[in-house]
C-alpha positions as CSV (number, residue, x, y, z in Angstrom):
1,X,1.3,15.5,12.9
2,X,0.9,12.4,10.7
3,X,2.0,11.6,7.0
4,X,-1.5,12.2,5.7
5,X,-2.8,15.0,7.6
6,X,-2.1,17.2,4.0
7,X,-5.4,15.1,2.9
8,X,-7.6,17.2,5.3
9,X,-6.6,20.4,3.0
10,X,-8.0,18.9,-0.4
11,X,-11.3,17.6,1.4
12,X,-10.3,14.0,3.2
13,X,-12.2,13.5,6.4
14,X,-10.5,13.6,9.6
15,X,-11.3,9.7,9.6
16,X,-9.7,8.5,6.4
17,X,-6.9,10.8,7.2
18,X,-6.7,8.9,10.4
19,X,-6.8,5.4,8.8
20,X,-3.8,6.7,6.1
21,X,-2.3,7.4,9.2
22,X,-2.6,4.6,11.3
23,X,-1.7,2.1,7.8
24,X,0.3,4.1,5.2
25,X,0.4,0.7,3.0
26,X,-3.4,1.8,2.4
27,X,-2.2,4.8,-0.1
28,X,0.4,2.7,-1.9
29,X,-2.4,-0.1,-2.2
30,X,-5.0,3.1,-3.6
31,X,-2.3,4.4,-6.1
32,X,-1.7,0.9,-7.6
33,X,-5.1,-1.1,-7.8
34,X,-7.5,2.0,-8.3
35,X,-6.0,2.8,-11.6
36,X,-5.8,-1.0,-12.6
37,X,-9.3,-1.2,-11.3
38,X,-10.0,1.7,-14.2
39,X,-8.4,0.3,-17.1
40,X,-10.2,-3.0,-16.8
41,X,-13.2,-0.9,-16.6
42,X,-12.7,0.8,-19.6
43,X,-11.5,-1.6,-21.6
44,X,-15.6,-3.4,-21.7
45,X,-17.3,-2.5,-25.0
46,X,-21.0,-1.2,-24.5
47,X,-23.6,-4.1,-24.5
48,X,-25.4,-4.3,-28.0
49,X,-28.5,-2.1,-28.2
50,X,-31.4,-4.1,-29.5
């Protein structure tokens, strides 16, 4: 039984549960640049309608 085999019960597929697995830095590296990744995306203003 692995770290990440909890993942399978909220709907991860037995292959990314396997990866998590196989490289736990992966998570870390989804909880920290994911949300960045958000906040730059929010951050743009709608382009000007013409």
């Amino acid at each position: 039984m692995g770290q990440f085999d909890w993942f399978g019960s909220i709907g991860a597929t037995p292959e990314a549960v396997a990866v998590l697995n196989d490289q736990p830095i992966l998570f870390t590296i989804l909880l920290i640049v994911l949300p960045e990744q958000k906040k730059k995306k929010e951050k743009k203003k709608p382009a000007p309608k013409k």
